[in-house]
Structures are given as C-alpha cells and as structure tokens.
PATI-149391 format. One line per 5 residues: number of its first residue (from 0); their letters; for each residue x, y, z of N, C-alpha, C, O. Coordinates in steps of 0.001 Angstrom, whole numbers, plus 500000, padded with zeros to 6 digits. Example, Ala and Ser with C-alpha at 12.3 -4.5 7.8 and 13.67 -1.06 7.14 Angstrom:
# PATI-149391
0) as) 513190:494310:507800:512300:495500:507800:513200:496700:507800:514236:496681:508465 | 512850:497750:507080:513670:498940:507140:512900:500030:507870:513409:501138:508039 $
END
This chain:
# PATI-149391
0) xxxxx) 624924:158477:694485:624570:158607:693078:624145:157234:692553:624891:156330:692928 | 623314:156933:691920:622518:156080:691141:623045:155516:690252:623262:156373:689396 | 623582:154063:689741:623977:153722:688720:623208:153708:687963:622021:153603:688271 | 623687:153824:686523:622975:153921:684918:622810:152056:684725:623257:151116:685382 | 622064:152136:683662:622315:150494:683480:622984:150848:681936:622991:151884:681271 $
5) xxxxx) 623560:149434:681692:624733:149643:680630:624158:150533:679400:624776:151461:678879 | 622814:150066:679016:622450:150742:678000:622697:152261:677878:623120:152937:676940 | 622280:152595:679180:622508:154461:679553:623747:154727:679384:624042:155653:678628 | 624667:154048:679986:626021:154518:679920:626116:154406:678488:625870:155440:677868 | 626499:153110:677651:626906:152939:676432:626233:154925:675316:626909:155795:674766 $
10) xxxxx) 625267:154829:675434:624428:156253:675258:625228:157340:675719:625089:158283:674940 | 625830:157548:676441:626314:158673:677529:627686:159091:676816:628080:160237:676600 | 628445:157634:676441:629324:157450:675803:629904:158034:674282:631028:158170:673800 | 628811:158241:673910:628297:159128:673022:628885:160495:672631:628156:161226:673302 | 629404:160997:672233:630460:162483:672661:629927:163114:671226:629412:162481:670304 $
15) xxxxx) 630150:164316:671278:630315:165438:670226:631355:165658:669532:631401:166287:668475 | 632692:164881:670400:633878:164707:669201:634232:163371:669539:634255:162723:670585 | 634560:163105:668087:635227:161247:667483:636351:160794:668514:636427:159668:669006 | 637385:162073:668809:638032:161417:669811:637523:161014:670988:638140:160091:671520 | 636194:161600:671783:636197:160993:673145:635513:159880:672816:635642:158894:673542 $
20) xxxxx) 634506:159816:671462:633971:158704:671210:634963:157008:671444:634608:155953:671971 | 636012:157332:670912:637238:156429:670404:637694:156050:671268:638413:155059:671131 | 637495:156705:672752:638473:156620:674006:637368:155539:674676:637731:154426:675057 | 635526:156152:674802:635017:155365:675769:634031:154649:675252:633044:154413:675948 | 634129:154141:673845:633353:153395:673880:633872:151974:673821:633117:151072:674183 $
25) xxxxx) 635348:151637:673309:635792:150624:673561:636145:150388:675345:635897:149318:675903 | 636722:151527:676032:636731:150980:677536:635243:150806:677659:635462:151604:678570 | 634167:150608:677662:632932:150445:678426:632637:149212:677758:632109:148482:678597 | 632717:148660:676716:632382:147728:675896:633441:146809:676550:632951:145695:676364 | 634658:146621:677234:635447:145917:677124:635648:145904:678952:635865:144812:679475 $
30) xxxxx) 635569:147034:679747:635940:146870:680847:634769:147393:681920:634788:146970:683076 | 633862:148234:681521:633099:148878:682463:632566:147924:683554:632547:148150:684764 | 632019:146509:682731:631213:145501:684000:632183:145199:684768:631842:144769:685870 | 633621:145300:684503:634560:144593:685475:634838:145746:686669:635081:145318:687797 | 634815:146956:686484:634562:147967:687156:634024:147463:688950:633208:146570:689178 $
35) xxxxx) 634660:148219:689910:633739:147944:691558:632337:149197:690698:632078:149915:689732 | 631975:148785:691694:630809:149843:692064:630956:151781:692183:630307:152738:691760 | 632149:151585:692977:632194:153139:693120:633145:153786:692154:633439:154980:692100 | 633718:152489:691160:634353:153471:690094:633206:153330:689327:632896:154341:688697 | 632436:152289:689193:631101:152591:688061:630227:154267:688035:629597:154894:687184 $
40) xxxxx) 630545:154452:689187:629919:155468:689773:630813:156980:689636:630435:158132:689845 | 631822:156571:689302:633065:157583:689434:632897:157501:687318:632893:158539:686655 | 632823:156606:686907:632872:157209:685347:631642:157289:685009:631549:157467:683795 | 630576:157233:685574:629410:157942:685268:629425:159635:685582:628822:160382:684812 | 629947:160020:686426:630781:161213:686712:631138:162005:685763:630668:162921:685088 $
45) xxxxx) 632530:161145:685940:633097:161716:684112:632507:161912:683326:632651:163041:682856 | 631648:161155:682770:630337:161230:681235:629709:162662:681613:629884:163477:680707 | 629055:163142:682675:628615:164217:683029:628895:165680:682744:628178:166676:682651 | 630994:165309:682576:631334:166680:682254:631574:167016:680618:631483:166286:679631 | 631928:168470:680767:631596:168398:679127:632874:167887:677809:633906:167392:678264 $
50) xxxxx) 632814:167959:676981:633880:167515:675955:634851:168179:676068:635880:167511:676175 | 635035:169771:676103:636372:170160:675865:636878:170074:677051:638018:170533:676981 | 636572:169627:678427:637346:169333:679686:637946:168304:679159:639102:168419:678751 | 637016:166687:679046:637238:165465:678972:638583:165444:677868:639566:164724:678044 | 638406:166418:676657:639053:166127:675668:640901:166920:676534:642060:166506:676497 $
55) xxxxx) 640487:167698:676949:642029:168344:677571:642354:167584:678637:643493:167608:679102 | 641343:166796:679158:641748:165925:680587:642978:164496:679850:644099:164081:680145 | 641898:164158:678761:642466:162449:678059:643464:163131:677365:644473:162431:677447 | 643811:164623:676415:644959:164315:675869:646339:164726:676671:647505:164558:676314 | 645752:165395:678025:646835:165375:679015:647763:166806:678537:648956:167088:678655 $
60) xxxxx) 646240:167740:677779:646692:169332:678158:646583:169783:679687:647567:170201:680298 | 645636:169697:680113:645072:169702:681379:645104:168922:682379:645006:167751:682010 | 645221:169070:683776:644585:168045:685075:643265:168178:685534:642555:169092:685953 | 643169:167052:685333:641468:167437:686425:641610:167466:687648:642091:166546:688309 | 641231:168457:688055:641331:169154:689860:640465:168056:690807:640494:168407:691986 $
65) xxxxx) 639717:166839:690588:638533:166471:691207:639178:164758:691293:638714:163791:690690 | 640363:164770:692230:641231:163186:692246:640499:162327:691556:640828:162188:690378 | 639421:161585:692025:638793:160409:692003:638130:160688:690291:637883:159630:689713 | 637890:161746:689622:637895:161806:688103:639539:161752:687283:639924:161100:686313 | 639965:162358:687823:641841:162064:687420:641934:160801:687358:642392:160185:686396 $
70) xxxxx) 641553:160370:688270:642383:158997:688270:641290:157724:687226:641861:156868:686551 | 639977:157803:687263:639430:157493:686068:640185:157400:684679:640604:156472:683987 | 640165:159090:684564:641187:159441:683099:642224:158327:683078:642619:157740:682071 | 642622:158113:684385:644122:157162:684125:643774:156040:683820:644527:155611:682945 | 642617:154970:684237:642252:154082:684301:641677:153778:682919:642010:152730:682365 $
75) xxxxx) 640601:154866:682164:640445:154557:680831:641002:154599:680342:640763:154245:679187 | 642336:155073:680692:643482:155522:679479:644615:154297:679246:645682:154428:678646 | 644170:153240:679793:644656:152349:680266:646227:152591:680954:646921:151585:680802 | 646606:153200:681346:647586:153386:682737:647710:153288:684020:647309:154100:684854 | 648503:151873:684279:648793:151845:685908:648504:152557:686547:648685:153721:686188 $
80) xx) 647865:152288:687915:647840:153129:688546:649141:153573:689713:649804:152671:690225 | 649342:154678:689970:650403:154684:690977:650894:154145:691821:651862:154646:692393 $
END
C-alpha cells in the first residue's frame, strides 16, 4: 500500500463526527512523522474505515477483529503497548 503524503492524511483525518475529528487530528499533527513506515501505513488503513466502526473501536464499545488496526486504536489512543 502506498503512503499518502501528510497533506492527504491530515484531509483523511477529517471525520463526519467531532469526536473522531478530536482523536486524529491532534495524533497526526503531533506524532504521525514519528511513526515507522508500516504503522504509517497501518493508520492510513484505519482512515479508510468508516466512522461508526472507528467511533465504537476508540470508545472501546467494540474490538476491531483486524490486530494490526487494534493495536493502532491503542497507539492513537495514547496507550502502552502490551
């Protein structure tokens, strides 16, 4: 998969509700360049799916079935990882 350049992402970031807005636009503004490569690639991912997943994934109604997006969630959410 193809990385976005920041501008795209920052754009992507973009949500239909204020909360996911609130969640990724300060992690991308603050941590995305520090990101490897294949998580850059792993939360471009995430951006892909739709709001009411993302929104049940971040408020931790739901799990996301797809590890390497789970563990994103954890990472923007700012939580240790295991």
């Amino acid at each position: 998969m193809e990385l976005m350049n920041i501008a795209r992402v920052r754009w992507a970031c973009r949500r239909g509700m204020l909360e996911l807005d609130v969640i990724f636009q300060p992690f991308v503004d603050t941590h995305y360049e520090n990101l490897s490569e294949k998580d850059k690639v792993i939360f471009v991912r995430l951006l892909e799916c739709e709001d009411p997943e993302l929104f049940a994934w971040f408020m931790g109604h739901e799990d996301c079935p797809d590890p390497e997006l789970a563990q994103m969630v954890v990472t923007v959410r700012g939580r240790p990882k295991p």
